[in-house]
N, C-alpha and C positions, 0 to 999 in steps of 0.2 A: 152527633158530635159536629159542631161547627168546623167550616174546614178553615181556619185560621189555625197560623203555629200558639204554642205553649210559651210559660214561663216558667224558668226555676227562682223558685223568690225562697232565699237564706240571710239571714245575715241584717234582718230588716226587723225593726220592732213593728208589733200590731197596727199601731195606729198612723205608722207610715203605708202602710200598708193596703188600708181599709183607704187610704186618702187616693192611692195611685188608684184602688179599682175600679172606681166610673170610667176613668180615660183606657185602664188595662181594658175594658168591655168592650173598645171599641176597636181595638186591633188584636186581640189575643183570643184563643178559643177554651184554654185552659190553663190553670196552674197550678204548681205542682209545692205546696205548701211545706217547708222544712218543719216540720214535728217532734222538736225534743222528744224522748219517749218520758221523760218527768211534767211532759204538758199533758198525757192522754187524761182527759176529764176535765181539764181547764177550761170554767165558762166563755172567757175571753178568746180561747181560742176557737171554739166553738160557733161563738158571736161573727168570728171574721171568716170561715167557712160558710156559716148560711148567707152571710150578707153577700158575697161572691157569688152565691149560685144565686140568689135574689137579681143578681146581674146579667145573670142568664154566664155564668164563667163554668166549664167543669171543674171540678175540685179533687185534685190528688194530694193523700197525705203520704210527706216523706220522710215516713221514722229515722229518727238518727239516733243513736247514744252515745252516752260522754263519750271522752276520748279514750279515757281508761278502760271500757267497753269495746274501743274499735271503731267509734265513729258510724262509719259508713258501718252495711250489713255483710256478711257474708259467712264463710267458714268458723269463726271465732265469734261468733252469736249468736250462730244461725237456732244453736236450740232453744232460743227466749222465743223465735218468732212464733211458732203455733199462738201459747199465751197472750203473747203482744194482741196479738190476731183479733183472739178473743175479746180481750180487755177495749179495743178498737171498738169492734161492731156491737159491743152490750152499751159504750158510753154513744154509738149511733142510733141506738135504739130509744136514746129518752130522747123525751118530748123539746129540751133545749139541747139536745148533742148535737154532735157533729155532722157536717154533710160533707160527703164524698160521694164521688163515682168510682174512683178505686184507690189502690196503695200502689206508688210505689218503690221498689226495692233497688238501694242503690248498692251494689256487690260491686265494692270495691275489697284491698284487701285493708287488716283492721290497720289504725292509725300511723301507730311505730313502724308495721310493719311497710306500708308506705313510704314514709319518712327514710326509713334503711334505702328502698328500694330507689329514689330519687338522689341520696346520695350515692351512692354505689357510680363507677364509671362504668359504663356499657360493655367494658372487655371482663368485668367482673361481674356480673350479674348473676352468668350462668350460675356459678358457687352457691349462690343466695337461691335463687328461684327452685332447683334440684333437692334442697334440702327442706321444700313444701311441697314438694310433691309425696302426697300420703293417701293413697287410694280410700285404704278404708275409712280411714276419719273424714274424707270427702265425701263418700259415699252416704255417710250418716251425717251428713250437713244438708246433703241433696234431699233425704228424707225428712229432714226436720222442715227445709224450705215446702219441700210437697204436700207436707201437713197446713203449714201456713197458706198455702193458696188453698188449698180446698176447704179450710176456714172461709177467707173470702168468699169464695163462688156458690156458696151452699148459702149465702145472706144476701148472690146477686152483687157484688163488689168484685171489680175486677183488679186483674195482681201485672201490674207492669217491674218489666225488668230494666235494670240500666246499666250497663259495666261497659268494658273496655273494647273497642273493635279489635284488638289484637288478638282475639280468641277465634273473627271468623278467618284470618291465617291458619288455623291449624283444618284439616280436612275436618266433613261431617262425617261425626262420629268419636271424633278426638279430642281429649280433655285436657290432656296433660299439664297447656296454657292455664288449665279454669284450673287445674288441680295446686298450680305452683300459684297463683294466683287468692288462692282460698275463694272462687269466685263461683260457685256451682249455676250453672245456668242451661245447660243443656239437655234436654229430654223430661221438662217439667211444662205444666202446660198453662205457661205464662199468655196473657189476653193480647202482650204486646210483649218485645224485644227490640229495645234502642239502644242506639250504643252511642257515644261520649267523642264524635271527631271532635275534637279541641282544637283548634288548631295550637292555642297557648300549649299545650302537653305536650303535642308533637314536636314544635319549634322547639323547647325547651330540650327534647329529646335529640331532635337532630341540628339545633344550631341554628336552622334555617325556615322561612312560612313556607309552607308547600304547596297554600295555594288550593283553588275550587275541585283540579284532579284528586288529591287525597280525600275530600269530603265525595264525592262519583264515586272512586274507587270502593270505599268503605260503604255507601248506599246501596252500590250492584249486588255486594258480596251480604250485605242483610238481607236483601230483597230476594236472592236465590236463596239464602237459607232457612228465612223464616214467610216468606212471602206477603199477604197483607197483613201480616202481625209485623213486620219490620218498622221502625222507625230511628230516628237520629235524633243530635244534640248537641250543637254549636255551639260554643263560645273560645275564647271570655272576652265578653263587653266589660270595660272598665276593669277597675281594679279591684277588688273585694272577690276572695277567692279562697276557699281551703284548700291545704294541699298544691299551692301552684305558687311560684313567682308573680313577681308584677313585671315582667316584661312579657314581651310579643302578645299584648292585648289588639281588638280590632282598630286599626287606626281609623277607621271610618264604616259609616252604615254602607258602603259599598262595597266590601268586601264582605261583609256579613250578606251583602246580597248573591252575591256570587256567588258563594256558598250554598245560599237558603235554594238559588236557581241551579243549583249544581245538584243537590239531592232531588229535588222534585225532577230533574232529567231520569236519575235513575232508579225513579218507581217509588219514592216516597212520598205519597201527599201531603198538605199543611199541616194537617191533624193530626200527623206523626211526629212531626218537625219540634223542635223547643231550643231556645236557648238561654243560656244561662248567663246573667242572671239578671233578675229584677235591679237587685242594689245597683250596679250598673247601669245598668240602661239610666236608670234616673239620674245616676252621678254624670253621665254623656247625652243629657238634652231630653230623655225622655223617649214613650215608645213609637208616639208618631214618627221620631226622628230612624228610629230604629226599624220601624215596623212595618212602616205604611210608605208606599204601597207594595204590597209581597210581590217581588218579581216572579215574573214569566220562566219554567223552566230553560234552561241553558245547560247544554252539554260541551265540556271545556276539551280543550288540549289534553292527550293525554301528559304523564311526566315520566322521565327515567328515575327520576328520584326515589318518585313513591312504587313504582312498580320494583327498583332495587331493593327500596326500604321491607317493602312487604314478603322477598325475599328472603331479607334477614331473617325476620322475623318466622319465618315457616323454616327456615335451618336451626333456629331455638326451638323450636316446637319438638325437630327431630331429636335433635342433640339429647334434649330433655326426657326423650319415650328415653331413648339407646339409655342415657345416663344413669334412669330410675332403675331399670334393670336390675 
C-alpha cells in the first residue's frame, strides 16, 4: 500500500471521475469508491475501477443503499450484506469486473434514523439512543456483518470499517454506544478500523472547530484499541456532503494539514489517513492544493474542550448500560 492518504469520492459522476484520476495518482494512494448497491455489475463502473488500479490507485468499494434502505450499512441491513458480498466478488471474478483491494463498510446508523438524531437537542438524545439499544437484534447484525467479511477474506479482499469515533469513549469491551447506534463494529475481524473525526460533525455538535487536539485525541484512542489496523478520516473539504450541513467546512488546506500532522503524531500512518471528499477537493482548487505536500507529524496542544467533550460522552455510554437495564 502506497503510503499516501485516501480519498472518499461520492457524489461525483463516472466520468468526472476517470478525469480527476491521473492528477488523484499523484498525491493519493487510495479510493474509496461510493457503490450504489443497483450499480454491482455495471460495466461503467467497473471500466472506472480497473482504469484506477491501472494508475497504480488501490481501489475500495463503498456499498451504500437507497435511502429507504438506510443508506449507510449497519443494524438495519446488516443482513443483505453476506449476499451483497457474494454478488461483489462473482461480478470480480469476470474477465471485465470489478477491481478492488477491499470493501468498505460505512456503519452509520440507517438514514431517518440519523436525520432524528441530528435534530434532536443534545439534552434529549438520551430518550432516543436508550430506545436502540437492543442486545439481541445487535447481536444478530454482528453475525450477519461476520458472515460478510469472511465472504471477503476467503476470495483475499479485505473488509474495512468506518463509524463513528464516539464508540472508542465507551471502555474495551462496551457496546452499548455501537448498540444505540445500530453500528456493530467490535469483536469482528475487520483488516482495518477508521473512524470519521469530522471536524464538520463535531462543530455542528458542539458549536465550536475543536481543532488538530480532537483529531490526536481520537487517533491515540484508535491506535490503543485496534493498533496497526487503526486508522482516520477528515473532512469536509467543500461542500457536497450527506448527512451534514454546509457550514464549518475546512477554511483552508492548512487546517486540513494540521489535522492530517496531528494523526500521523499519534500512530497513524498516511495509508490509514483519508478524507472526504473528492467532489470537494475539486470544487476548492484541486488535490495538489489539498494534498501535496503531506505534512510532517505534529503533536498539538492539548484542549479542555475535547477532553470535557469526551467526558460527556463516556457519561452517555454509562447512563445508557444503567438505562437499558
Amino acid at each position: 500500500m502506497s503510503a499516501l492518504p485516501g480519498l472518499w469520492v461520492e457524489l461525483l459522476d463516472d466520468d468526472v471521475v476517470e478525469r480527476a484520476l491521473p492528477t488523484l495518482a499523484k498525491h493519493v494512494g487510495r479510493v474509496h469508491l461510493a457503490l450504489g448497491v443497483e450499480r454491482v455489475g455495471d460495466p461503467s463502473f467497473a471500466r472506472l475501477s480497473r482504469k484506477a488500479t491501472d494508475l497504480g490507485l488501490a481501489v475500495w468499494l463503498w456499498p451504500l443503499f437507497p435511502f429507504e434502505q438506510g443508506y449507510w450499512l449497519g443494524e438495519h441491513n446488516a443482513a443483505l450484506l453476506p449476499a451483497l458480498m457474494r454478488d461483489v466478488l462473482s461480478w470480480r471474478r469476470r474477465r471485465e469486473g470489478v477491481a478492488c483491494q477491499g470493501v468498505s463498510f460505512d456503519l452509520e446508523p440507517a438514514h431517518d434514523y440519523a436525520r432524528e438524531l441530528r435534530r434532536r437537542p443534545v439534552h434529549r438524545l438520551f430518550e432516543l439512543l436508550v430506545r436502540h439499544v437492543e442486545p439481541e437484534r445487535f447481536e444478530v447484525a454482528r453475525v450477519h456483518l461476520g458472515r460478510a467479511i469472511d465472504v471477503l477474506h476467503v476470495a483475499g479482499v479485505e473488509a474495512h470499517a468506518v463509524t463513528f469515533p464516539l464508540v472508542l469513549d465507551c471502555p474495551a469491551g462496551c457496546t452499548v454506544l455501537e448498540d444505540a447506534l445500530d453500528i456493530p463494529l467490535s469483536d469482528l475481524d475487520w483488516d482495518e478500523a477508521s473512524f470519521m473525526v469530522y471536524q464538520t460533525a463535531f462543530a455542528e455538535l458542539v458549536g465550536t472547530w475543536l481543532g488538530p487536539s480532537l483529531v490526536f485525541a481520537y487517533a491515540k484512542s484508535a491506535v490503543e484499541r485496534f493498533g496497526a489496523r487503526a486508522g482516520l478520516d477528515l473532512g469536509v473539504v467543500g461542500a457536497p456532503a450527506v448527512g451534514l450541513g454546509e457550514r464549518f467546512r475546512y477554511p483552508a488546506p492548512a487546517a486540513l494539514h494540521q489535522d492530517l500532522a496531528a494523526a500521523q503524531a499519534a500512530g497513524i500512518p498516511p495509508e490509514r489517513l483519508r478524507v472526504y471528499g473528492l467532489a470537494g477537493v475539486l470544487q476548492e482548487g484541486g488535490t495538489a492544493r489539498w494534498l501535496s505536500p503531506l505534512p510532517r507529524q505534529r503533536r498539538p496542544e492539548p484542549s479542555r474542550a475535547v477532553v470535557g467533550m469526551r467526558h460527556l460522552v463516556h457519561g452517555l455510554a454509562t447512563a445508557l448500560t444503567l438505562g437499558s437495564k
